[in-house]
Structure formats: C-alpha cells, structure tokens
C-alpha positions in Angstrom: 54.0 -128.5 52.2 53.4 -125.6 54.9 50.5 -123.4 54.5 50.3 -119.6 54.9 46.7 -119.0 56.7 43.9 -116.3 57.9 41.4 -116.9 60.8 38.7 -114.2 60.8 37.7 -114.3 64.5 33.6 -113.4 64.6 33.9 -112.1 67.8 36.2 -108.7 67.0 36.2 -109.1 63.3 39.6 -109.0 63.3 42.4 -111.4 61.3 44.7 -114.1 62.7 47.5 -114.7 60.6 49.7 -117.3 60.9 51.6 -120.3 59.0 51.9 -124.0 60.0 52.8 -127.6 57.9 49.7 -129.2 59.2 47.1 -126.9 59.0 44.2 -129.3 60.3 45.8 -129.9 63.1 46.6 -126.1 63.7 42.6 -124.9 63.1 41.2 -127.8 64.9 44.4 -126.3 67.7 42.6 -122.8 67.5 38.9 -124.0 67.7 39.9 -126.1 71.2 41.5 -123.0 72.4 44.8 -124.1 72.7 46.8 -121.5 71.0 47.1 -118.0 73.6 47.3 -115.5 70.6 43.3 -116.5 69.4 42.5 -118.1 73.2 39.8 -115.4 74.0 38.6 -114.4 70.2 36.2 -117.7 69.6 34.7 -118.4 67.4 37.3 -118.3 64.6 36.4 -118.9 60.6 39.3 -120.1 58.6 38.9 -117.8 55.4 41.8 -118.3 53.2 45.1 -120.6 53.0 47.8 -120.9 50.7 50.1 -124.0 50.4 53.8 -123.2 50.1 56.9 -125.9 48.7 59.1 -125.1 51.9 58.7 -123.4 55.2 60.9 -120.2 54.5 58.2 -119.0 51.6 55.1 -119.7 54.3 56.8 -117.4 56.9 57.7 -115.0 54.2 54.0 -115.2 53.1 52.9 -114.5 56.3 55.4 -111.8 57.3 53.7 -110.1 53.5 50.0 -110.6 54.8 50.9 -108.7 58.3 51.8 -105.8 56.5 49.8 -102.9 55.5 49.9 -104.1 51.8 49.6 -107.6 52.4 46.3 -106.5 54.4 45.0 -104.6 51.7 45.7 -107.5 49.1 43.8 -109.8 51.5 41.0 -107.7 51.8 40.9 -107.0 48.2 40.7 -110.6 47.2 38.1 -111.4 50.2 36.4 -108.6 49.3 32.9 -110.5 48.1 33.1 -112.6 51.0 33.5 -109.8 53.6 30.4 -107.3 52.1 28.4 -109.8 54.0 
C-alpha cells in the first residue's frame, strides 16, 4: 500500500502534501524535523490520508490534491474540521 497524505502545519495554516508507503514512519520523519520541505513549519497535524494499491495512483493522488481543484476538494471535505 502507499498513502496519499495532508499535513496542516499550525504555524502558517498552510497544507503539506505529500505521498509515501510507510506513512508512520514519514509523519513521525516530519514531527523530528527531518524532511527540509516542513523543517521550519512545526508543529504539523496530520489531517487526512488515503491508502492507494500501487505507487503510481498515490503520486497521481497527490499530483490531483496540488491542484487548484484538488485543493478545493480537500477543503470541501475538511470543511467541518477546518471552521474551527
């Protein structure tokens, strides 16, 4: 399995979007700091994942949530969870 996923970083409010086959590994990666791209936005929240049968339809998954539309659709289904 790989695994499409969104970081909400509480320091700019801002998504981190990314995809990865272990994703505990890759949070827990994040949280220490280790990855350049989310370095200096601590702390992050993971907010939504999505598991995917093969690598090509997690990257395609991302590519869709970096869009304009995939960011919409995002919002839209976190949309209770970010009114708060």
């Amino acid at each position: 399995m790989y695994y499409t996923y969104v970081l909400l970083s509480k320091k700019d409010d801002n998504f981190y979007i990314g995809f990865t086959k272990d994703l505990k590994n890759r949070f827990r990666k994040h949280q220490l700091g280790k990855v350049y791209s989310t370095k200096l936005r601590q702390p992050l929240i993971l907010i939504y994942y999505e598991a995917c049968l093969n690598k090509i339809d997690a990257a395609r998954r991302e590519k869709y949530f970096k869009s304009g539309q995939g960011k919409r659709s995002l919002k839209n289904r976190l949309k209770f969870y970010l009114k708060d």
